[in-house]
C-alpha positions in Angstrom: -45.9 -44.9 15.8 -43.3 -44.9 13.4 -40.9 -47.9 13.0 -38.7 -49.7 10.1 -40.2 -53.3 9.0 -39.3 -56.2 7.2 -41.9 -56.9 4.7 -40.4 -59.7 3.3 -37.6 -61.8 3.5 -34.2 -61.2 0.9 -30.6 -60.2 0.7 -31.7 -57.1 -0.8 -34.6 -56.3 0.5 -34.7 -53.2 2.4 -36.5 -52.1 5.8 -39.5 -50.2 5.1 -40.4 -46.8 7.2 -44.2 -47.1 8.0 -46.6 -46.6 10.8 -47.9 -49.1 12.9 -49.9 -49.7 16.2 -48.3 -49.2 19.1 -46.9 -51.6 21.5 -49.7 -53.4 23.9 -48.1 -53.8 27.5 -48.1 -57.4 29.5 -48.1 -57.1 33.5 -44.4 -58.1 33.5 -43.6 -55.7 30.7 -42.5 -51.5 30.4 -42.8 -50.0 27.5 -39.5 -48.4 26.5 -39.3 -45.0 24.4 -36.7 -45.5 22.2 -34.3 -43.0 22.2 -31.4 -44.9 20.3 -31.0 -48.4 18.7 -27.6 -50.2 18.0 -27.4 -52.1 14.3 -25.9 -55.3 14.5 -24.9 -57.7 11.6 -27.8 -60.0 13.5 -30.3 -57.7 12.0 -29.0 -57.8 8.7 -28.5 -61.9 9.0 -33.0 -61.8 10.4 -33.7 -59.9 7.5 -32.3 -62.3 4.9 -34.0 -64.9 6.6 -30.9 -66.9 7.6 -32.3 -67.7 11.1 -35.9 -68.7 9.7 -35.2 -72.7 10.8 -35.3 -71.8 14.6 -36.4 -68.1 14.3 -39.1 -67.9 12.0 -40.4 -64.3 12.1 -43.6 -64.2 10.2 -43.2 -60.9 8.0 -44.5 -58.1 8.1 -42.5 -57.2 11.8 -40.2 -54.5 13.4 -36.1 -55.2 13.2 -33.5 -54.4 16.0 -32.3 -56.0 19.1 -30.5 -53.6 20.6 -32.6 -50.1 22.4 -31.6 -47.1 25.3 -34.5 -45.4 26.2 -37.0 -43.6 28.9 -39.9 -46.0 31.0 -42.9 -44.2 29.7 -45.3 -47.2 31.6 -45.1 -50.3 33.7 -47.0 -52.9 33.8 -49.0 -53.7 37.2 -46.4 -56.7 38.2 -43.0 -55.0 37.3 -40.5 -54.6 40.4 -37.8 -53.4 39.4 -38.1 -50.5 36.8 -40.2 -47.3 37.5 -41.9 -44.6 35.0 -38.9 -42.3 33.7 -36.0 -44.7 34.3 -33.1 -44.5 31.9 -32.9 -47.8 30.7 -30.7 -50.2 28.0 -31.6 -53.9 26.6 -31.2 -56.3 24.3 -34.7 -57.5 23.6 -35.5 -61.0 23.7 -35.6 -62.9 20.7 -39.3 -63.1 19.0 -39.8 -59.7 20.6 -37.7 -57.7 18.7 -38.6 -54.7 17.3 -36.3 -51.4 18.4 -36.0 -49.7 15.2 -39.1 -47.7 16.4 -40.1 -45.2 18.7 -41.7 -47.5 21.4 -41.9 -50.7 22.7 -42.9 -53.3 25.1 -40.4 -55.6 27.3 -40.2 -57.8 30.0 -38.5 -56.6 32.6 -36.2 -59.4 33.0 -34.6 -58.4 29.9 -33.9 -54.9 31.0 -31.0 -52.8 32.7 -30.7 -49.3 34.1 -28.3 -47.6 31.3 -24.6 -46.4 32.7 -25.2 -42.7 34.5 -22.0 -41.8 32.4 -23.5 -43.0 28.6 -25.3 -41.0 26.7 -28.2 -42.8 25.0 -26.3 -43.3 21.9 -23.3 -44.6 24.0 -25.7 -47.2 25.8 -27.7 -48.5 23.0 -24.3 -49.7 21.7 -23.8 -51.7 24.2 -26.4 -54.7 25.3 -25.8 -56.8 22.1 -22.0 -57.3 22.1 -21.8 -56.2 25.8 -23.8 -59.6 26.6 -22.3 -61.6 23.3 -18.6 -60.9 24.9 -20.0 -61.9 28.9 -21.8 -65.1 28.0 -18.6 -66.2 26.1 -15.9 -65.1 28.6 -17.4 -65.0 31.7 -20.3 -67.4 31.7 -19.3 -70.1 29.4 -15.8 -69.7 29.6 -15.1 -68.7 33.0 -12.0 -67.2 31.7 -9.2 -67.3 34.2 -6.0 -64.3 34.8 -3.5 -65.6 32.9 -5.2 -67.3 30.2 -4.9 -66.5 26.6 -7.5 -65.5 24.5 -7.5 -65.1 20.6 -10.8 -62.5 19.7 -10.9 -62.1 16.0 -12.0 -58.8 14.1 -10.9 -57.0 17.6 -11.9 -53.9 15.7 -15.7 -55.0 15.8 -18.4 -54.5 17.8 -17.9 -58.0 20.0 -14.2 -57.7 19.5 -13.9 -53.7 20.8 -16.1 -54.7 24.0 -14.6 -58.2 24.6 -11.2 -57.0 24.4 -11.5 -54.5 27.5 -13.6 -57.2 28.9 -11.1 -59.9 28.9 -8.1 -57.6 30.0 -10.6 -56.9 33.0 -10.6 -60.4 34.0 -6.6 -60.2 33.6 -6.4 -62.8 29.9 -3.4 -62.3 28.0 -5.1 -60.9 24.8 -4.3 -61.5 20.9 -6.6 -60.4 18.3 -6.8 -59.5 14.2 -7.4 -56.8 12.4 -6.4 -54.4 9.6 -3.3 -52.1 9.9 -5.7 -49.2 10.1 -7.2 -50.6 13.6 -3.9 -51.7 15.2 -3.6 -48.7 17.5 -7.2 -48.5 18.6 -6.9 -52.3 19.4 -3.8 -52.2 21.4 -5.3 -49.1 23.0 -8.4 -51.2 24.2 -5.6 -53.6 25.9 -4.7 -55.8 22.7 -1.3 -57.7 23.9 -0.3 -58.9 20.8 -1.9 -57.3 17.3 -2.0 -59.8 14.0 -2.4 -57.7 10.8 -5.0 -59.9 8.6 -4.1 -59.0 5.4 -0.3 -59.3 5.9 0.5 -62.1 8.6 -1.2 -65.6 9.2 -2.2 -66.1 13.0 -2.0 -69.5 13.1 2.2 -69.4 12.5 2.0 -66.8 15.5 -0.2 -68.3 18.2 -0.4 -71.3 20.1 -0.8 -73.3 23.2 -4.3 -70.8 23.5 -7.0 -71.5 26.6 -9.7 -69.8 24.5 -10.5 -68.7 21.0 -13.8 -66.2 20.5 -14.6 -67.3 17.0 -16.4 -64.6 14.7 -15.0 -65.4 11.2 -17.6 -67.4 8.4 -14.2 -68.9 6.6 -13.9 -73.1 7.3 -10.4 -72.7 6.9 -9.9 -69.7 9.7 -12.2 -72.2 11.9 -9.7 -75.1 11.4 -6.3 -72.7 11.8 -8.2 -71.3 15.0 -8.9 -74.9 16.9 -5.6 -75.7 16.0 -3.8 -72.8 17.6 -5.5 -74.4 21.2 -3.8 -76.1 23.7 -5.3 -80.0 24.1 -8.7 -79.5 26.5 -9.1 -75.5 25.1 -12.6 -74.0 23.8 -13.1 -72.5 20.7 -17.0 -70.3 21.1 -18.3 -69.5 17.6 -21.0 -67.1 17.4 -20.9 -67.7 13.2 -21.5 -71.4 13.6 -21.8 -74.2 12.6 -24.6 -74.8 15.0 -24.6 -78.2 16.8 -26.9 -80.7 18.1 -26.5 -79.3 21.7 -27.5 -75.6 20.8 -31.0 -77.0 19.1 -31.4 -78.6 22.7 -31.2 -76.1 24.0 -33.4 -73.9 22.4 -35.8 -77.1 22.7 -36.1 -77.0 18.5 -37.7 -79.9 16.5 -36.4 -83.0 15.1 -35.7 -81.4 11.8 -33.3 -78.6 12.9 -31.8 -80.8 15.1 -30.9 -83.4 12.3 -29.6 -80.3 10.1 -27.6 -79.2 12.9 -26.1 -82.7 13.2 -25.2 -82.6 9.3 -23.8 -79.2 9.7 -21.6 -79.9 12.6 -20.3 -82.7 11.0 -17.3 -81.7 10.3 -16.3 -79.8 13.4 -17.5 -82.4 15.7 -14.6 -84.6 13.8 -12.0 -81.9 14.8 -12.8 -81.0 17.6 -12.1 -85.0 18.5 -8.9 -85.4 16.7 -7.5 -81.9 18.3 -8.9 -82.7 21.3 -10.6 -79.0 21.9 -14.4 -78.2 22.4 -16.3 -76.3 20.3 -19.4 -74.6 21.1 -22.1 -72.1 19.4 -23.1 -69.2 21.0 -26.0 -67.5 20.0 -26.6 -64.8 23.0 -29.5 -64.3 24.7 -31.8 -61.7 26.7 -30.6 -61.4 30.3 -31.3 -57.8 32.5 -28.8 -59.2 35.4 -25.9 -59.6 33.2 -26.6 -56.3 31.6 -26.5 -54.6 34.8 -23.2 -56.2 35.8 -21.7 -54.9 32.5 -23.0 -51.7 33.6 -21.2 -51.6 36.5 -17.9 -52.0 35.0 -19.0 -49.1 32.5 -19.9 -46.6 35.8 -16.3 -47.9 37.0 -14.3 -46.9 33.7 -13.4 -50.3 33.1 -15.1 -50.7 29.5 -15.5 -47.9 27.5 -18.0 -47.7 24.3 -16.8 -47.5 20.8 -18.8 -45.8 18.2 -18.0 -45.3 14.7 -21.0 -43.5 13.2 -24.7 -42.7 14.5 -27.1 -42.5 11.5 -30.8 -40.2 12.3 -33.6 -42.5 12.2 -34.3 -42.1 9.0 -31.3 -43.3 7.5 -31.5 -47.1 9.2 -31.3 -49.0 6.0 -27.5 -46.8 5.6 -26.6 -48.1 9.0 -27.6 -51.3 8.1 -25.3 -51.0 4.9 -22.8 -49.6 6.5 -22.6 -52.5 9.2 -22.8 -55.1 6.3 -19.9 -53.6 4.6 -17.2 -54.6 7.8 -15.8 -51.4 8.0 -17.0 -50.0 11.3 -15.0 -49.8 14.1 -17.0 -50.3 17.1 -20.4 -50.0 16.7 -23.0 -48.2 14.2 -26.4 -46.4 16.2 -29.3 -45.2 15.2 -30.8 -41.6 17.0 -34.2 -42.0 17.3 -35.5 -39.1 19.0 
C-alpha cells in the first residue's frame, strides 16, 4: 500500500510517499481503509523529533493520528465494529500511521463516524474533538457558569472546544486575529480579544479555567495570572511535569528533565495559588463516540479550512505549520 513516512528525523525533513506492507491484524484490532486523515501540528512536532524522550519512534514509520474510514476486516475478538462500518479515530500513540490507505487498530480506540459527516468532515474531528473533552469535560469538569479563556479560538482545538464549552453552558473568551473574530463569535465566543491589537491579561480576570495552547513563557505567566485563586490552567504546549511522566510510567531520566522543565511553573503556580497541568490527549473510542453524539445532535459543527489530495500531504503539513488555518487541514485519501 501506499503511505507517507518519516525517514528520518529534522525540522526540514519531509514525508516520503513510498510503498509498504500492509497492515498485519491483532484479534482485538479492524483494519481501517482510510478514506481521509486530519493533519495536526502533533504530526509536524513527531516528525522533528520533539517527542523522541517519551515517544521514540524508530524511523523509518507512517505519520498521522487522525483517520475516517470503512472496516474492511475484524479481528476474531472485536465486539463492537463489523466489516463495512463507517468509522473515525485517533489512533493510539506508537500505532500511528494514517497517512496511508490502510491500517490496523484496536477497537478500543475506535468510534462509529457522525451519520451527518462526510469522511473529510469526520477525520477532522477525533484529535481536537478528544484534546478539547479530556480538558473540559474530563479533567476540568467544567461547570455552567464558569469562565473559560481558549486561546487561538480560530484553531483546530480552539474551533471544537469553543462549541464544546458553550454546550456545557461556560462563559467563553478567546484570542485571535481580526480576520477570525466573526467565525469565533459565530462558534459561541462571548467575549473576542484581537491578538495583535489588545493584551488579554488587562481584559480578563477572576477566570475558573484557562485552555493553554500558546509556546510564549510570557503568555503562560499573563494566563495563570488572569485565574481566580484555586483555578486550572491545562497546557497541551507544556512544560511537562513530573506527574504527566507518571503517568505515562516513563524512566527516571525524563522524569528528572520534566522536574527541571517545570521548574518554573511549579513556582507559579504556588505563589498564584492556581494548578497547572499538561495534557497530552490520548486514544479513547468511548469518548469519541460521545463527541459523536453531540455532532448527530447539531451541537458541534466541523470546521475545515482546506482538504489537500493525498498526494499533496507534505503541503498540508506546511500549511498547518504556518498558523493560518482556520479549523482544521484534511487529507482525501481515496
Amino acid at each position: 500500500m501506499k503511505a507517507f513516512i518519516v525517514k528520518k528525523y529534522g525540522k526540514k525533513e519531509p514525508l516520503y510517499l513510498t510503498e509498504v506492507s500492509n497492515p498485519t491484524l491483532k484479534s482485538d484490532e479492524v483494519l481501517v481503509q482510510i478514506h481521509a486523515a486530519g493533519v495536526n501540528l502533533l504530526d509536524s512536532m513527531i516528525r522533528m523529533g520533539e517527542f523522541k524522550l517519551f515517544l521514540p519512534y524508530k524511523t523509518p514509520f507512517v505519520n498521522g493520528h487522525d483517520l475516517a474510514g470503512i472496516v474492511t476486516k475484524i479481528g476474531s475478538q472485536v465486539q463492537n465494529f463489523k466489516v463495512g462500518n463507517a468509522v473515525y479515530s485517533r489512533v493510539a500513540d506508537y500505532r500511528i500511521g494514517t497517512f496511508a490507505e490502510y491500517i490496523s487498530v484496536n477497537e478500543n480506540d475506535l468510534a462509529l463516524q457522525p451519520k451527518n459527516l462526510t469522511m473529510e468532515e469526520a477525520a477532522s474531528i477525533p484529535l481536537v474533538g478528544l484534546t478539547a473533552w479530556q480538558s473540559l469535560v474530563e479533567i476540568a469538569n467544567l461547570q455552567k457558569g464558569q469562565k473559560v479563556f481558549i486561546q487561538a479560538g480560530s484553531g483546530g482545538v480552539g474551533t471544537f472546544a469553543i462549541q464544546l464549552a458553550k454546550h456545557l453552558g461556560a462563559f467563553v473568551a478567546t484570542t485571535t486575529s481580526t480576520t477570525n473574530i466573526d467565525l469565533v463569535k459565530n462558534l459561541g465566543a462571548d467575549l473576542v480579544i484581537d491578538y495583535k491589537k489588545e493584551d488579554f491579561e488587562t481584559k480578563l480576570k477572576n477566570f475558573d479555567l484557562v485552555l493553554h495552547s500558546n509556546r510564549d513563557p510570557k503568555i503562560l505567566e499573563s494566563s495563570m495570572r488572569i485565574l481566580k485563586p484555586g483555578g486550572k490552567l491545562i497546557s497541551l504546549v507544556g512544560p511537562p511535569t513530573p506527574e504527566f511522566a507518571e503517568e505515562i510510567g516513563t524512566g527516571w531520566f525524563f522524569k528528572l528533565i520534566t522536574k527541571f522543565l517545570s521548574a518554573g511553573v511549579k513556582k507559579k503556580e504556588k505563589k498564584l495559588n492556581v494548578s497547572f497541568q499538561f495534557l497530552f490527549m490520548r486514544a479513547e473510542g468511548k469518548q469519541l463516540s460521545e463527541i459523536t453524539s453531540l455532532i448527530e445532535a447539531g451541537i458541534i459543527k466541523p470546521v475545515i479550512d482546506k482538504v489537500f489530495p493525498f498526494e499533496q500531504t507534505n503541503d498540508a503539513m506546511a500549511y498547518v505549520e504556518s498558523g493560518r488555518a482556520k479549523g482544521k487541514v484534511v487529507i482525501k485519501v481515496k
